[in-house]
C-alpha angles and dihedrals in degrees: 000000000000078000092070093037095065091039081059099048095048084051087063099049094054095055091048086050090049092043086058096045089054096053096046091044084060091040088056088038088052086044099052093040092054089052086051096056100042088044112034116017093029103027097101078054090048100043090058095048088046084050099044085054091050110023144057122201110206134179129244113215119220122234111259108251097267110242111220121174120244095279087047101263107165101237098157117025134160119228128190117254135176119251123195131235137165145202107232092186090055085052108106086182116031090184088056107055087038086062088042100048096036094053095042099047098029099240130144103273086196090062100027086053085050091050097051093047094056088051089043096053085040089061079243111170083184133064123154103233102183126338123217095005116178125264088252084062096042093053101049090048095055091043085064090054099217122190098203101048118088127203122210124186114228140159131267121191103246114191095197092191091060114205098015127121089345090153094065101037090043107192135265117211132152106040111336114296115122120239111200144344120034089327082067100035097041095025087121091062089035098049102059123187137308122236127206136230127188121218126211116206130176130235087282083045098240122163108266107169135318134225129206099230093179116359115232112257113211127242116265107271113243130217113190131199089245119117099211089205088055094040085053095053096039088052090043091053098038096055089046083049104054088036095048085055091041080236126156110248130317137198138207133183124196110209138184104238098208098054103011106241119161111231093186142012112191137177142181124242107036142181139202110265090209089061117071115227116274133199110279101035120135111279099228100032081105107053125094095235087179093072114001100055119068119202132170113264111220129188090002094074093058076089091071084040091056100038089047092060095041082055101047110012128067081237110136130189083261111046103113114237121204116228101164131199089344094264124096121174121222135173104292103349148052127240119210131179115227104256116003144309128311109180129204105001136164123254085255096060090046094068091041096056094032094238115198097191085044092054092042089052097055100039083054085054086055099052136228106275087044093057094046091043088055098036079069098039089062088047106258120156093018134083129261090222087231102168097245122102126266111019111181120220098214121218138291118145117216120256091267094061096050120108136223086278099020088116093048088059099041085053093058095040094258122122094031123089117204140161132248097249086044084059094038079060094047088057092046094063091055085047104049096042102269106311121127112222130189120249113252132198096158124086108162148351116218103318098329120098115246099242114241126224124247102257109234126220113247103158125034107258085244096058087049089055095046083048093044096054094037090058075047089061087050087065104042101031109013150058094303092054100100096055115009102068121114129226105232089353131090100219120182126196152135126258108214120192101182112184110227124246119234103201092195084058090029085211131101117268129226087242108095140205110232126202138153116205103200136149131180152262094020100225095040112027111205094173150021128203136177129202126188124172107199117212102024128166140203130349104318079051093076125109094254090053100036114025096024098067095046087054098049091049089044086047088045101054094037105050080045092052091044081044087231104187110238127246104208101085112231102246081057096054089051092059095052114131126197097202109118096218122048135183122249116288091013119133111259104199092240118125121201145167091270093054090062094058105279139086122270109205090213084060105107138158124281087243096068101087099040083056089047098049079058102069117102129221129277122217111235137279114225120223137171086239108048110009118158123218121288122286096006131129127233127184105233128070094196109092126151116268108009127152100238111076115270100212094056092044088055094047087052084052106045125080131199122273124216122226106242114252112231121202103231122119121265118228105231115254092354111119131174114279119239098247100172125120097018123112115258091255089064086044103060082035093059097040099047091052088054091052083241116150113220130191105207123209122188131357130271135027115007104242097167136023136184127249100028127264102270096023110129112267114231126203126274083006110148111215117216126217129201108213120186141156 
């Protein structure tokens, strides 16, 4: 009996025993499975909670790409400067560093106290304070030696020169992002990209160490075209300019006529790229007026007018053009010139008074479908493609669009909108021999050259020499004659005073646009440069008194800074007068093309007037396009369209003009070689075994000369040739 009661009584024990392995076997299984699962299924979870506890991961911002101009003037750097973070959790009194911070680095406590509460409650160990702070700042917070302050060394855009050429650099300010100009329009290349560090704090969160996870690669350096000591004279004359007329604003561009690279950009008026922009700045310092802002032309257009029928009229410089009393009707408008009548003048003339009956005369000779075809070829209603926001296109409507005067008024430079640089083009391709380039403001990238486009023809290289010494004749003998002229250069242009439409009123104002298109020296341009005052008023408003001084002191700096040899030899120069009337066989002061020994196609007899005076006026020719009012007479018998045929009625019209006779000695039995179709090596042979002095254009195959083969040769005369490909 007690036998089987021990027995009993073992038997017990061992299922209690058992019971308590068994537990302790799940315990341990429990154990084990919960390490598993911390360890193994959930470890990559609870690493990252484990590292956002003690680490924080921060970017490292890349330098912006540095802009330098074509000779390496810094004109866009990025310097090092110190930003400022805390650690809310290390802050015993918040009230106290909001006071601290707030009065050192001149923030809103209100807002800063609010800031560090919220990190504080979000467990945060990391709060921006202030980003880019100035070294005054920098200097009185680590004098106060706070643990719980970080510095942290970052980059802020710098424009050492300031105001210059602000237009075509733009800004950058908050973060990195660029706001205008070609930081806005190139920021992806500028920009670069960020690196990463990683920073390990303790459970005070504290700094331990740090670790560079990706290093921060710097943005692409840019050169530009600019010539920062152009751009800075370009920006001086034109504000004096636009100051000295009480205008608006104003704008000019200087451009290489054989590339088109633009050597300065400048606007008025301008701001200071390192400053934000504050309440009460001028609403437009910041816009870009050279291509962002279209305006009508004006006069200046009269250039397109003039080469289109050169190109596709039997319109010559000297066919007279009768322009009458100054006054021409047409359907629902008048048409006056700017100051009175002038009769029966050449082409010539028509471009060196800016006539606008003149102009509407011979774009009506052209033709409709010809002045809008070569209203595009020169560029007109579509953008350069110059790399800066917002280019504007201009204006030019299509054909369709076009209304019963609508040519009258795009001959004249009315009813077309364009920008400056789309007219410093315009003046390129009469500069360079009839070839239309692209703008250009980027010369390299990093080290690579930024790759040119192949210039088209868009003009025969004839047409771009008439024009050429036409615009001459603007200078000597025209509207551009007071202020455009050149000491030791020949210069040639086109004044434009374009009224300005108010479209509440919907009629011209009494408020102008005025611009002067101009390059030098005439036979060989080595610039182009283009003024316009915005705003002006009154006489002195008009493209010859207000564009047409702050050319010729642009022109003048910048042929002297490219040391461009003049081409008004000195003894010349000496002899200048400025009397306005001299007698016969006096020396004027103008020098032209044929002065310095060639032949200037605007140089005509003194009789020619007198013949020209002479023609009398043609009733008009109706047409469905331009047809003045009924029963009035217009004087001009060439009008688009009509059923007799154009060509004889301009033959009827036109009248002989005689070559003008120079008074320079002829040497006996030499004439003038034929030059034309030998390479340009034959050509300076010859001529140099002659003794004859050439002035060589273009490259190739000499396809035109002036004077003519077989004209006399006179002494000391210099004979131009026309070389292309």
């Amino acid at each position: 009996m007690q036998f089987w009661r021990r027995t009993g009584s073992g038997s017990a024990a061992a299922s209690r025993l058992t019971v308590l392995a068994a537990v302790l076997l799940l315990w341990a299984l429990a154990i084990f499975g919960r390490l598993i699962k911390l360890q193994v299924r959930e470890h990559a979870k609870y690493v990252a909670i484990a590292r956002s506890q003690q680490e924080h991961k921060m970017d490292i911002p890349a330098p912006r790409g540095t802009i330098v101009d074509r000779n390496g003037q810094a004109l866009a750097i990025s310097v090092p400067v110190d930003s400022v973070s805390v650690n809310p959790q290390q802050i015993a009194n918040l009230r106290v560093a909001t006071e601290v911070l707030g009065n050192t680095l001149s923030l809103d406590q209100t807002e800063l106290y609010k800031r560090l509460t919220w990190a504080r409650e979000k467990h945060k160990g990391f709060l921006w304070v202030k980003r880019r702070i100035d070294p005054f700042e920098t200097d009185r917070l680590k004098a106060m030696h706070l643990d719980w302050v970080t510095f942290h060394t970052e980059s802020q855009r710098h424009y050492p020169k300031g105001f210059t050429a602000a237009h075509v650099l733009g800004a950058v300010y908050k973060g990195e992002e660029g706001a205008g100009g070609v930081e806005r329009s190139l920021d992806a290349e500028l920009r670069g990209h960020m690196g990463s560090e990683r920073l390990v704090m303790d459970v005070k969160r504290r700094g331990l160490s740090s670790q560079v996870e990706s290093a921060a690669q710097a943005g692409q350096a840019l050169t530009l075209t600019i010539d920062e000591r152009m751009q800075y004279v370009a920006e001086r004359e034109l504000k004096a300019g636009v100051l000295a007329k009480h205008a608006r604003s104003g704008s000019a561009i200087v451009m290489n006529p054989y590339n088109g690279e633009i050597l300065a950009l400048a606007n008025y008026p301008n701001y200071d790229p390192n400053t934000p922009p504050m309440p009460g700045d001028d609403p437009i310092s910041r816009l870009d007026l050279g291509t962002s802002v279209p305006f009508e032309p004006g006069s200046v257009f009269k250039v397109v007018t003039l080469a289109t029928a050169l190109e596709t009229t039997n319109l010559t410089p000297e066919t007279p053009i009768a322009t009458g009393g100054g006054v021409l009707k047409l359907p629902g408008r008048i048409i006056h010139e700017s100051h009175h009548g002038y009769g029966t003048i050449t082409m010539s003339e028509v471009l060196e008074k800016s006539s606008n009956i003149g102009a509407i005369m011979i774009g009506t000779r052209a033709g409709r479908e010809n002045m809008y075809e070569y209203a595009r070829r020169f560029g007109f209603g579509q953008k350069t493609g110059l790399p800066l926001p917002a280019e504007s296109a201009g204006k030019l409507r299509p054909l369709s669009k076009w209304g019963t005067t609508s040519l009258a008024s795009v001959s004249m430079g009315q009813e077309i909108s364009v920008t400056s640089v789309q007219l410093a083009r315009l003046g390129a391709v009469i500069a360079n021999g009839g070839l239309m380039v692209k703008p250009k403001l980027i010369l390299k990238r990093g080290d690579k050259l930024e790759p040119a486009e192949t210039p088209v023809r868009i003009i025969q290289p004839e047409t771009a020499i008439k024009m050429r010494q036409m615009m001459e004749g603007v200078v000597l003998r025209g509207t551009g004659r007071l202020h455009a002229r050149l000491d030791g250069y020949t210069s040639g242009g086109k004044t434009g005073t374009a009224q300005i439409f108010d479209s509440v009123t919907h009629h011209y104002t009494h408020n102008y646009n005025a611009s002067f298109l101009g390059f030098a020296p005439v036979t060989n341009p080595a610039l182009v440069i283009l003024v316009t005052v915005h705003n002006t008023s009154g006489e002195s408003g008009q493209g010859s008194d207000a564009a047409a001084p702050v050319w010729s002191a642009i022109m003048t700096e910048a042929l002297r800074m490219m040391d461009v040899p003049k081409d008004i030899p000195q003894e010349l120069m000496a002899k200048k007068k400025p009397a306005a009337k001299v007698k016969p066989g006096e020396f004027s002061g103008e020098v032209a093309i044929a002065g310095l020994g060639g032949s200037s196609i605007m140089d005509g007899d003194a009789s020619v007037k007198e013949l020209l005076a002479q023609q009398a006026k043609v009733a008009v020719v109706k047409d469905p396009d331009v047809i003045p009012a009924s029963g009035t007479v217009t004087p001009v018998a060439v009008i688009a369209a009509i059923a007799a045929p154009v060509p004889s009625l301009m033959a009827a019209l036109s009248v002989p003009v005689a070559p003008q006779s120079i008074s320079v000695p002829v040497i006996p039995g030499l004439m003038v070689p034929d030059f034309r179709g030998k390479s340009m090596r034959d050509v300076v042979e010859e001529s140099s075994a002659e003794g004859i002095v050439v002035m060589v254009e273009g490259s190739g195959v000499a396809r035109a000369q002036a004077p003519l083969p077989g004209s006399p040769l006179r002494r000391g005369e210099r004979i131009r040739v026309l070389f292309t490909r």
